[in-house]
N, C-alpha and C positions, 0 to 999 in steps of 0.2 A: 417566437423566433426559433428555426430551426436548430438541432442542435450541429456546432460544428467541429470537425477534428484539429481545427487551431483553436477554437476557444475553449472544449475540453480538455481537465489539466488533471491527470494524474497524479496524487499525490503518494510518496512513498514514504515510509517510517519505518529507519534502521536505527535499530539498539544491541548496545550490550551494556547487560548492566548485571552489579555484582548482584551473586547470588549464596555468596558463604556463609552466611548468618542467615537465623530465623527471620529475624525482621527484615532484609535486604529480598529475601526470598517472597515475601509477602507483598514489599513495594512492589519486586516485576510483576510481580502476579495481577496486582491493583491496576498496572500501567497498563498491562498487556488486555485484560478485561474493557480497562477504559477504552483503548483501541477498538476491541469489538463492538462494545456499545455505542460507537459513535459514528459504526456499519465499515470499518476497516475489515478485509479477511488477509488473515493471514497465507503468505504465497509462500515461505520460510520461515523455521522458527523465530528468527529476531528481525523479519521482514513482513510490515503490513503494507498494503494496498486500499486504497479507493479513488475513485472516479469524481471530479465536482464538476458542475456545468458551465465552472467558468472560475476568474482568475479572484473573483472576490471572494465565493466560496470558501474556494481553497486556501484563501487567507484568514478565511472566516476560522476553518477547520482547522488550519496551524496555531491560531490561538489555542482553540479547547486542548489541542493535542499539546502543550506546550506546558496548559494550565494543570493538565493531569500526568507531566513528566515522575519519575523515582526520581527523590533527593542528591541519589549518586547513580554516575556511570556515564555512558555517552547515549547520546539520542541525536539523530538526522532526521529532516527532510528537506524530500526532493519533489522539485514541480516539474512535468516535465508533459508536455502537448500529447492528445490523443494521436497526431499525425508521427511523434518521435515515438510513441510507445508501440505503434505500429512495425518500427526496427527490432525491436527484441529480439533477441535470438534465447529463444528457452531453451533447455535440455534437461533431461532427467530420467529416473528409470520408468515413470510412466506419463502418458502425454498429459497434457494440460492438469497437471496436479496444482489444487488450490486457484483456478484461475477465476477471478474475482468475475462478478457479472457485469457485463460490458450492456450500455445506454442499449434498447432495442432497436432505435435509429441507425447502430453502425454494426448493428448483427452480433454475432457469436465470436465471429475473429476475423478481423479484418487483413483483405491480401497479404500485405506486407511483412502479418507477423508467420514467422518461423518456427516452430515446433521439433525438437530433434530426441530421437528414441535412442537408450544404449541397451545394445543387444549382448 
């Protein structure tokens, strides 16, 4: 099956978690590792990204990510359609800083998405 921009599901993973103790500093650290190993890149420091080929994955990938939360602080996710992640509107001091590797079926960066430089 082809891949398509309504069945790919972007998932996102926002945190803040405390960081004033040695051991609190350790958890992020564990969580934020677990995030990479589990092929998120980070697009912000307390913002990861990646890509599933579909809505089970992404359920799949919300467990692990769930099962490797810190004990304390907040943690998000967000699913949200290749078609909607197409709206983005980025901005930053340089262009596409951190931008995770998109499926090779829907290229580099698709039309829709926005890139904006500050000079």
């Amino acid at each position: 099956m082809a891949l398509s921009g309504y069945r790919i599901v972007w998932v996102f993973v926002l945190f803040d978690l405390p960081v004033g103790t040695k051991k609190e500093r350790k958890a992020a650290t564990r969580f934020r590792h677990a995030l990479l190993d589990l092929g998120f890149a980070m697009t912000q420091f307390s913002v990861y990204l990646k890509f599933c080929a579909g809505k089970e994955q992404a359920e799949a990938l919300a467990r692990q990510v769930e099962g490797s939360m810190a004990p304390s602080g907040k943690v998000h996710l967000v699913q949200i359609t290749d078609k909607q992640y197409e709206n983005i509107v980025s901005g930053g001091l340089t262009p596409h800083c951190g931008e995770p590797h998109r499926p090779a079926k829907l290229g580099a960066e698709s039309p829709g998405e926005r890139h904006y430089d500050r000079h």
